[in-house]
Structures are given as C-alpha cells and as structure tokens.
C-alpha positions in Angstrom: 79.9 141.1 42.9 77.3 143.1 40.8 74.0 141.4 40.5 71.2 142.3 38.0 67.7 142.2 39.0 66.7 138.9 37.1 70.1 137.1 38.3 68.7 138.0 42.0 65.0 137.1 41.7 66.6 133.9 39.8 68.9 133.4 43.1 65.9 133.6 45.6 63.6 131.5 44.0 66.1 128.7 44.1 66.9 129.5 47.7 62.9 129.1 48.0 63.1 125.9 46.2 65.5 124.0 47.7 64.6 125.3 51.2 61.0 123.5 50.3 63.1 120.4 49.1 65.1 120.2 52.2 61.8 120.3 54.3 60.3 117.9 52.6 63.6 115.9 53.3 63.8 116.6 57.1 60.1 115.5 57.9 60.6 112.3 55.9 63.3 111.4 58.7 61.4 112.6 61.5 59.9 108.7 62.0 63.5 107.2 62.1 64.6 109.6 65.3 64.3 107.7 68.5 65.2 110.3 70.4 63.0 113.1 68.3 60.1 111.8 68.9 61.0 110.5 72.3 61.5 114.5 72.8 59.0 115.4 71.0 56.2 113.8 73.5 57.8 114.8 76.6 57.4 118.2 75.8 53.3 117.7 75.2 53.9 118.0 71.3 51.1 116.3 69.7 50.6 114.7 66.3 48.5 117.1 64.6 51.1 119.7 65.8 53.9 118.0 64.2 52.3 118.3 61.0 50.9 122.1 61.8 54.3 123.1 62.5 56.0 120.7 59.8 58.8 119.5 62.7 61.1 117.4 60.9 64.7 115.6 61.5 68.1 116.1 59.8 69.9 112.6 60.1 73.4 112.9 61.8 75.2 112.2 58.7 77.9 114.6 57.3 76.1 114.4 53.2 73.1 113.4 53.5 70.8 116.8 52.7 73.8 117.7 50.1 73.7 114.3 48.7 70.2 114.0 48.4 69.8 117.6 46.9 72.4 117.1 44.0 70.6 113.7 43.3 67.7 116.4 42.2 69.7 118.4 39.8 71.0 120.9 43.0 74.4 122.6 42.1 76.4 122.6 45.2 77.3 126.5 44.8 73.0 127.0 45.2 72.9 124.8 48.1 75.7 126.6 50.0 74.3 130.0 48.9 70.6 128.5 50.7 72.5 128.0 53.8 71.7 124.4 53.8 75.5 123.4 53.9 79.0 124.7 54.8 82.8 123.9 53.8 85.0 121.6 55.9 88.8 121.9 56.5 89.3 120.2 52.8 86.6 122.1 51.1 84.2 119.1 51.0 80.5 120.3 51.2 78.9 118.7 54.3 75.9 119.5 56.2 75.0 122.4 58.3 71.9 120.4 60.7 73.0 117.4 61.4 70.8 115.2 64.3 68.5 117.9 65.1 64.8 118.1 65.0 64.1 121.1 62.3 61.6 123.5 61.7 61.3 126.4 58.9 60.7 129.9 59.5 58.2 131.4 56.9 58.2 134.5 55.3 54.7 136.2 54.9 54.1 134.3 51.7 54.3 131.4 53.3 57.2 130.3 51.5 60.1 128.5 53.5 63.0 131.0 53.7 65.0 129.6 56.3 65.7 126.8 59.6 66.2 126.3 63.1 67.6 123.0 64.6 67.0 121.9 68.0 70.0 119.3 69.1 69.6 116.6 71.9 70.4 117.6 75.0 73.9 116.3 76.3 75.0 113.4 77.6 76.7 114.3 81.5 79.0 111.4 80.6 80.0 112.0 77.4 84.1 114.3 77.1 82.7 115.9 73.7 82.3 119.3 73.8 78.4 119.7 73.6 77.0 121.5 70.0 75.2 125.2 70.4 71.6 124.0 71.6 69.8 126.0 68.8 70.9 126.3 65.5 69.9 128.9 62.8 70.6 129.6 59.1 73.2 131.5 58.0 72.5 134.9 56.5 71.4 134.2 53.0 69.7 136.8 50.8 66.3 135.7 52.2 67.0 135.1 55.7 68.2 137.8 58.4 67.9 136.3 61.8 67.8 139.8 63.4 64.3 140.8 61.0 62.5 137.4 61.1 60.0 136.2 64.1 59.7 132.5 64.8 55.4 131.6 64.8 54.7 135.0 63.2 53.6 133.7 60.0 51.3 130.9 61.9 49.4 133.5 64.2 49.7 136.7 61.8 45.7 135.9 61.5 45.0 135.1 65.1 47.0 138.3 65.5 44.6 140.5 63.2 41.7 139.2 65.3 43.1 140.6 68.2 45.5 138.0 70.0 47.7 138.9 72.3 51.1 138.5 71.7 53.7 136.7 73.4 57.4 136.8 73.2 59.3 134.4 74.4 62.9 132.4 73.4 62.6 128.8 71.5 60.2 128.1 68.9 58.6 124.9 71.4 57.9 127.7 73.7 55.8 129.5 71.1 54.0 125.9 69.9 53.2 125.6 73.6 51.9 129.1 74.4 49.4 128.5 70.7 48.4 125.3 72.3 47.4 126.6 75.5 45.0 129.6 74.6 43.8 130.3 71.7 43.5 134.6 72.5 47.6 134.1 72.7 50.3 133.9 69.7 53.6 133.3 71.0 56.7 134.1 69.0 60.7 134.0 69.1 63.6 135.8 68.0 65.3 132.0 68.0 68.5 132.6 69.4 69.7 135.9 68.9 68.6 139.4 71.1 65.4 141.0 70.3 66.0 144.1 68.1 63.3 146.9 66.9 63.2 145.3 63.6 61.9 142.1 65.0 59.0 144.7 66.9 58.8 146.5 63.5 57.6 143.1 62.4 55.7 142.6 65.4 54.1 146.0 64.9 52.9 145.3 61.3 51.1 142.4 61.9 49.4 143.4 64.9 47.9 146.6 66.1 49.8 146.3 69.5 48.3 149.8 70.7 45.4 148.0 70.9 46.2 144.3 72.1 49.2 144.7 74.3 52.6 143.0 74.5 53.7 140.4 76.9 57.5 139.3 77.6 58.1 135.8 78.7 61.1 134.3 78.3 62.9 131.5 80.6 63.3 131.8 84.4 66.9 131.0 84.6 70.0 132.9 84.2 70.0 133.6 80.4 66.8 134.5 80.0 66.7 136.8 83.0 69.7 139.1 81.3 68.0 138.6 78.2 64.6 140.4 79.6 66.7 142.9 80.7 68.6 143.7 77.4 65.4 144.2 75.8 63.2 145.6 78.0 63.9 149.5 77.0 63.4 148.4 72.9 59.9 147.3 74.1 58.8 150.1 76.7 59.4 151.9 73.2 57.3 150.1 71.3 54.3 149.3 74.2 54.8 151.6 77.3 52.4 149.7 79.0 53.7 146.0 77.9 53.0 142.9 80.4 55.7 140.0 81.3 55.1 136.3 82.7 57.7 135.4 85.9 58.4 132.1 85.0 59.8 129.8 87.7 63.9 129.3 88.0 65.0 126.6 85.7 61.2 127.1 83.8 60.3 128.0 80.4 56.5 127.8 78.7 57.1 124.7 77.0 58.3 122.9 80.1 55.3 124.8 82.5 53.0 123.4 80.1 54.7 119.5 79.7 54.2 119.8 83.7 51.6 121.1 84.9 49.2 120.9 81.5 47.6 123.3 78.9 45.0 124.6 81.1 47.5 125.6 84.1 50.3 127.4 81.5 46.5 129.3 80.0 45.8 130.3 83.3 49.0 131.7 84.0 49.3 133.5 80.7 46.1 135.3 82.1 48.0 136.3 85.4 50.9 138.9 83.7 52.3 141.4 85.5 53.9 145.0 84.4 56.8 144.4 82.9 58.5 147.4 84.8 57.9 145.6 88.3 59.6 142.7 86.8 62.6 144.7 85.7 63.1 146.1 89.5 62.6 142.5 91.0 65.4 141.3 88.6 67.8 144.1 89.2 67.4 144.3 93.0 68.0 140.1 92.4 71.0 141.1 90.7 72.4 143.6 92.6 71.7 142.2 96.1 73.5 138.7 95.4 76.7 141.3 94.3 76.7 142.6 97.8 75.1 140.0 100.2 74.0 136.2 98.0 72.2 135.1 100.9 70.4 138.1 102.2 67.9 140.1 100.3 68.1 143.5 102.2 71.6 144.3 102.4 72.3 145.2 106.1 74.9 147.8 105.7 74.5 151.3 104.6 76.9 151.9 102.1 75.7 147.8 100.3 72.4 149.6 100.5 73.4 152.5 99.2 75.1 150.8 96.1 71.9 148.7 95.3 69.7 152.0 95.6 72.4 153.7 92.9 72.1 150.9 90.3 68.5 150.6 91.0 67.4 154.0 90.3 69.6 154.0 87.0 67.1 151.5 85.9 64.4 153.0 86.7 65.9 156.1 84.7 65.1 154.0 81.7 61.6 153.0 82.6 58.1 155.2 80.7 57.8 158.0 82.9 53.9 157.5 83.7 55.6 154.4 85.4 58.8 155.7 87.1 57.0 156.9 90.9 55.2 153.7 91.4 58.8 152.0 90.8 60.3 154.8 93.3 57.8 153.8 96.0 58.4 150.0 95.2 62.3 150.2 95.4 61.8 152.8 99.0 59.7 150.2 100.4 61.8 147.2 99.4 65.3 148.8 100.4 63.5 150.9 103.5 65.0 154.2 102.1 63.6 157.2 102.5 61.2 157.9 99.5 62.7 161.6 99.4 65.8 159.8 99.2 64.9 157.8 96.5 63.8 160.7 94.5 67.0 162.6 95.1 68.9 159.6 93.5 67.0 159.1 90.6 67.0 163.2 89.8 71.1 163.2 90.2 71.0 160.2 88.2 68.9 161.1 85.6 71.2 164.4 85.0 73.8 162.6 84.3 72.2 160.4 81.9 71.8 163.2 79.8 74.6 165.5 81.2 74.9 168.8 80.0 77.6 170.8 82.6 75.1 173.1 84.3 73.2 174.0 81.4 72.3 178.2 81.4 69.1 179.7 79.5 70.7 181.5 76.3 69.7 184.8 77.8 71.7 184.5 80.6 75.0 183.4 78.4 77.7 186.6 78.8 78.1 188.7 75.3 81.4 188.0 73.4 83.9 190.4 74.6 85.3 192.7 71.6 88.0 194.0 73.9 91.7 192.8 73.5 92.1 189.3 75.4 93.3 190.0 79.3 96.7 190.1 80.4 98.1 187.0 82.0 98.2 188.4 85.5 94.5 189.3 85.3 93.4 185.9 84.2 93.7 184.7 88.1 91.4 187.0 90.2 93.1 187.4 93.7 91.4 187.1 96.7 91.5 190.6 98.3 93.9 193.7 97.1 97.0 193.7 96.9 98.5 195.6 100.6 101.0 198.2 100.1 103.1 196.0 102.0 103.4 193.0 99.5 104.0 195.3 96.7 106.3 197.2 98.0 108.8 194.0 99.3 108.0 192.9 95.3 105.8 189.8 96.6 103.8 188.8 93.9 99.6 189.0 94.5 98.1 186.2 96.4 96.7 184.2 93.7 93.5 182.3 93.6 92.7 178.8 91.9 92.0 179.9 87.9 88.0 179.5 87.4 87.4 178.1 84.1 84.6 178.5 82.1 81.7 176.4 82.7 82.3 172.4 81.2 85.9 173.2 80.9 86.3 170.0 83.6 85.4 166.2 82.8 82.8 164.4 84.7 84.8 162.1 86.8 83.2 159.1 87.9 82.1 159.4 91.6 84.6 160.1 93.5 85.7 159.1 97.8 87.0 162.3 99.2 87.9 162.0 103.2 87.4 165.3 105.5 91.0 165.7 106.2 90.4 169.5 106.5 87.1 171.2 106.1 88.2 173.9 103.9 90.7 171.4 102.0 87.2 169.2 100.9 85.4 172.2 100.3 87.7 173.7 97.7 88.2 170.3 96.0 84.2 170.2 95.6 83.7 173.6 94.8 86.8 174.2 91.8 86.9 171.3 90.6 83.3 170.4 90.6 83.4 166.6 91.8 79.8 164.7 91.7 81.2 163.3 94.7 80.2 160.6 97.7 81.5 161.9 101.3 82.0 159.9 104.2 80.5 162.2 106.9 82.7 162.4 109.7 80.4 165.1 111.4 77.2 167.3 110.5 79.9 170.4 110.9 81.4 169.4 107.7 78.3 168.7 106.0 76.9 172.1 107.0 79.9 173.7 106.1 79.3 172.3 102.5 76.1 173.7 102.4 77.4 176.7 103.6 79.8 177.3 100.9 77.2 176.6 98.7 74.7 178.9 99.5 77.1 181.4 99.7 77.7 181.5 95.7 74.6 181.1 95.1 73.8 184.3 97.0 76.7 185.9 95.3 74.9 185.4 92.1 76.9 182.2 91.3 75.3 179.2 90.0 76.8 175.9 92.0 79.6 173.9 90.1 78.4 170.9 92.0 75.0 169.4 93.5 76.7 168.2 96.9 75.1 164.7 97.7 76.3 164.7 101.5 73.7 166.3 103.5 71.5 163.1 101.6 74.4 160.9 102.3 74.5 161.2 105.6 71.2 161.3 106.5 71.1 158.1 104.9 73.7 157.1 107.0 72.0 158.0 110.1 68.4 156.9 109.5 70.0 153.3 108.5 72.3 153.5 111.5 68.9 154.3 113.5 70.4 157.7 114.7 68.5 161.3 114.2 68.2 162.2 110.2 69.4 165.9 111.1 73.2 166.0 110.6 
C-alpha cells in the first residue's frame, strides 16, 4: 500500500505516542508484581535503577494494554500497527506482553520506539509449555530489532567520553555492567544475532578505534555459539577487540547479584583477546565431538580432525593475530608447529579456491588453427611400434588431461594404497585434495616422486599431496621417527 510522506510521519508519531502511553501503563503495574520485584532484587536491581531504566510490568491479562489504550481515544488498527497487540484465532485484539517485566528501547531522540519483556522463569512442575524467555516487538516502521542496540541510548554520552563498550545478551546484563564501572557501557542486541548494522550503530556513537570493544555474553551453551557466530563481524569492525570468559551457567547480571559490583568491575578490567577465546571454545567444541571426557584427544587421526577444524578458524581470525593462535593450538594439541602451518596454508587455499591459479603471462595463446582430431585429443604414452600398427591395434591410449579446473573440488577424500601406481594416478589425473593412510614411507616417497617429476617436466602439480605431512604426523604422535 502506497503511503505519502505526511500519512507516514502521521503513522510514526502515533506509534511514538502510544509506545509512551503503554510505558507509562507498564510502570504503573510494576508495584502489583510479586514476583517482579521479587526478581527484580535478586538480581541487585536497585530503586533508583528502576526508575533510570523505567522497568515496568504488563499484567497477565489477555486486554488489558488494548483496553486501557482505546479508553484514551486509541483505534485498535494504530495499536496493532505499534506492535503493542496481536490477533487471536477469532480475530479478537489481545495483548502481545502479558506478565513480563518491560522495558523500552529508545531511539537517539529519546523517544520510546519499541519493548522487550522479560517472563518468569518456569515452574519445573508445571506440564505448560514454557513462553520464549525474552520477548521483543514486532517489526513496526520504527522498530527493527536487527538495527537497534539495547542501553545505547543511556551510555551514547558515557560513550563520547571515552567508555568502553560492552556487548553482551539481556538488557539486565547491560544495567549490571553500567552499575558496576562507570568507564563501561554495556549494550545488547536482545534476542536476536549481532549483525554489522547493530556495530554500524555501535560505530556511530563511539569512536571504537580509539576505546576498544569487549564481547561478553553468557558462559553457557547459547551464548558460547553465539560468540562464535559473531566473532568474524566484530574482528571486522575492531581487529583488536577484547572478550570476558564468563563462568558455565554465568552471565554479568548474575556475576554481579553474586559476588557484588566491585568483583563484576574488577573482572570487566581482566579481558582477554577475543581471538584466544575463539580457539579455547572451538578446541571445547571439537574435543567433546571426539573424546567428552578428555581434552587432548589420544589418537592421531581424533587429533588430526580437531587440528583441521581448528585451523579453519583460525583462517577467519585478523592476520596480525593468526601465528600467536598457530603457536597456541601446536602447543595445546602437541603438533608440530610446521604442521600446524601446513594446515592452515592448505586450508586457507581452499577458502578462497581458485584451481591452481597461473600468472596471465604464463596462460597459452588461443589457438587459430582448426580444432584437433579426435585421435589427437588423447596423447599416447610412447609411439606407436610398427608392430601394433601393422596387426591394426589401436595406440595405447593415455588418461585425457583436461584443462586446468575442468574437475570439481571434492571434499577430502580416503584413498587406500592398494597399488602404488593405482593411488598415484588417482592423485595425479584426477587431482584429489586427498588424506592417505600411509602404509609405508615407499608410497609416500613415491608420491613425491611423481610429483617432482612434473614439476621438472615443466608441469605445475594438479594436487598439493598432504601425505608426506600425514604421516609424519602419524609417526611423531605414534612416538616413532618423523622421516617416512
């Protein structure tokens, strides 16, 4: 539906004035909530904070916001349009918060422009399913969850002054991160993944260049994938950004209801870089795939599978940061640190992988000849003998080269050394980014061998054999000699 400009302004200022009503309307319950402000004081939430942040409560009826706003002259098409209400099975306008301590996201005006609603935790007892634990507005024309910062609008002048910024997950988290220091701002994305407009935000407010970026979401589960679904969008942002390793089961705003303000301040002033983090998660990660209750997987090829999907991460890492993470993950699997390297070269080729990329120089000219006869398409492997053509034997032929990328990058593939020169051709024609079990160092060498020998010939290799690395893998774990 078309919308003129003065319909539109018209349409956001009454989003902006019953959002302002409704908040009004949610801290006027807040007194009647036994368990809000029973909630409220176990997480360390003072009064003066309650009305700084402007906490309120929606009542757990299904009307009683919609109610209350038409009694003020709302029309019930505005009120769903602010993203204060929805439509039930019959079409009846009900509620969207319903028993949930509320606060208001703010817009750099100041002006409210949307909620989040925090429900009570669940009872173990209880067969109902349990409600989403945060709850945000819908969409509106005012409101996009993935653009808009919980606490930004509170700190954007701490922020100008040079605070350092915190991002963590709920909005009690950022009220108790504020509480605890004042050179810190935290703030929250609320319940959806960080994104580059939300850092694009960030960015605007703050000079981060010049006051740094810290990462500190929860210590469980969740918030350990989260960290690692948004650490590369930050690196691009900050390369040298800072995280906080919360304990398991631990967030800021429970650190600080346990231990106090002053402990969570002095932790906030302990970070550590946020790429060390990322390692210590993924090797978390990946060892409890392999061996959940060791962390140093005892058997080559487990090891060999963490040091794979470790250096992919460390792919993604700022590169001023990628060989203190190589010595890290060498010394933590006890790998070789050449090794390491090695992996995160082949790795980072195929990142970004271009078959065997040649200068332009080097390309051959178009030919302007007439196209080659079938028979000459397949080079043979020595003349013809008198012999063969004379009995009308057809030319021994030899495995069609095609040009350069004319295969598809397979994903890494087992071949077993059933016959040398059987693994060898497969490797060399048909270009396998392959993983060999090394029966002896013969085969290995005779790899190499092949190799070398079209690379002497003036041929570039089809394939970056990873079995003389392989096995010496094998061997050093194993605690045999590393020559094959």
């Amino acid at each position: 539906m078309f919308m003129t400009s003065s319909s539109a302004i018209e349409t956001e200022r009454s989003v902006v004035r019953l959002n302002f009503w409704a908040q009004n309307f949610y801290r006027a319950q807040l007194a009647r909530s036994r368990w809000g402000c029973s909630f409220l004081r176990e997480r360390g939430v003072s009064p003066a904070q309650v009305s700084s942040w402007q906490i309120g409560y929606a009542p757990a009826g299904r009307r009683t916001l919609v109610e209350h706003l038409q009694r003020r002259g709302a029309h019930p098409v505005a009120i769903e349009e602010a993203g204060l209400a929805i439509r039930d099975g019959d079409g009846v306008l009900i509620d969207l918060f319903r028993d949930r301590l509320m606060l208001a996201f703010h817009a750099s005006t100041g002006a409210v422009i949307g909620f989040i609603g925090r429900a009570r935790d669940p009872i173990s007892a209880s067969s109902r399913p349990a409600p989403p634990k945060y709850l945000n507005t819908p969409e509106t024309r005012l409101f996009h969850k993935g653009e808009v910062l919980f606490g930004l609008d509170e700190g954007r002048h701490r922020l100008r002054r040079g605070a350092h910024p915190v991002i963590v997950e709920g909005p009690f988290d950022v009220m108790a991160i504020n509480l605890a220091s004042a050179d810190h701002v935290g703030v929250a994305p609320c319940g959806t993944q960080l994104t580059p407009a939300h850092l694009a935000a960030l960015t605007h407010a703050a000079p981060l260049e010049d006051c740094g970026l810290s990462m500190a979401f929860d210590g469980d589960r969740a918030g350990r994938e989260a960290l690692l679904r948004s650490y590369t969008q930050v690196f691009a942002a900050v390369p040298a950004a800072t995280a906080l390793a919360f304990p398991d089961d631990s967030d800021p705003a429970a650190f600080g209801a346990q231990y106090g303000p002053k402990a969570l301040a002095a932790f906030l002033r302990r970070p550590v870089a946020l790429a060390d983090l990322v390692l210590d998660l993924t090797l978390r990660i990946l060892t409890a795939r392999s061996q959940p209750s060791n962390l140093r997987p005892p058997y080559p090829e487990e090891r060999l599978a963490v040091l794979r999907g470790a250096v992919a991460v460390i792919a993604t890492l700022p590169s001023h940061q990628v060989a203190q993470q190589v010595a890290r993950l060498s010394q933590a699997l006890n790998v070789d640190h050449h090794l390491v390297t090695e992996a995160l070269i082949n790795t980072s080729a195929h990142r970004s992988w271009e078959p065997f990329p040649l200068p332009k120089a080097r390309l051959p000219a178009p030919r302007r000849s007439p196209p080659p006869m079938p028979q000459q398409l397949f080079p043979t492997r020595r003349p013809p003998s008198r012999r063969s053509l004379h009995r009308g034997r057809p030319p021994t032929r030899r495995r069609p080269r095609l040009p350069l990328g004319a295969y598809p990058q397979p994903s890494t593939t087992f071949v077993s050394f059933r016959t040398r020169h059987r693994s060898i051709d497969d490797a060399i024609f048909h270009r396998l980014p392959w993983v060999c079990h090394v029966v002896s160092g013969r085969h290995a060498r005779a790899v190499a061998a092949s190799t070398g020998n079209r690379q002497r010939d003036g041929h570039r290799p089809p394939v970056r054999c990873d079995v003389l690395a392989v096995g010496s893998l094998a061997k050093r774990m194993a605690g045999g000699s590393s020559r094959l």
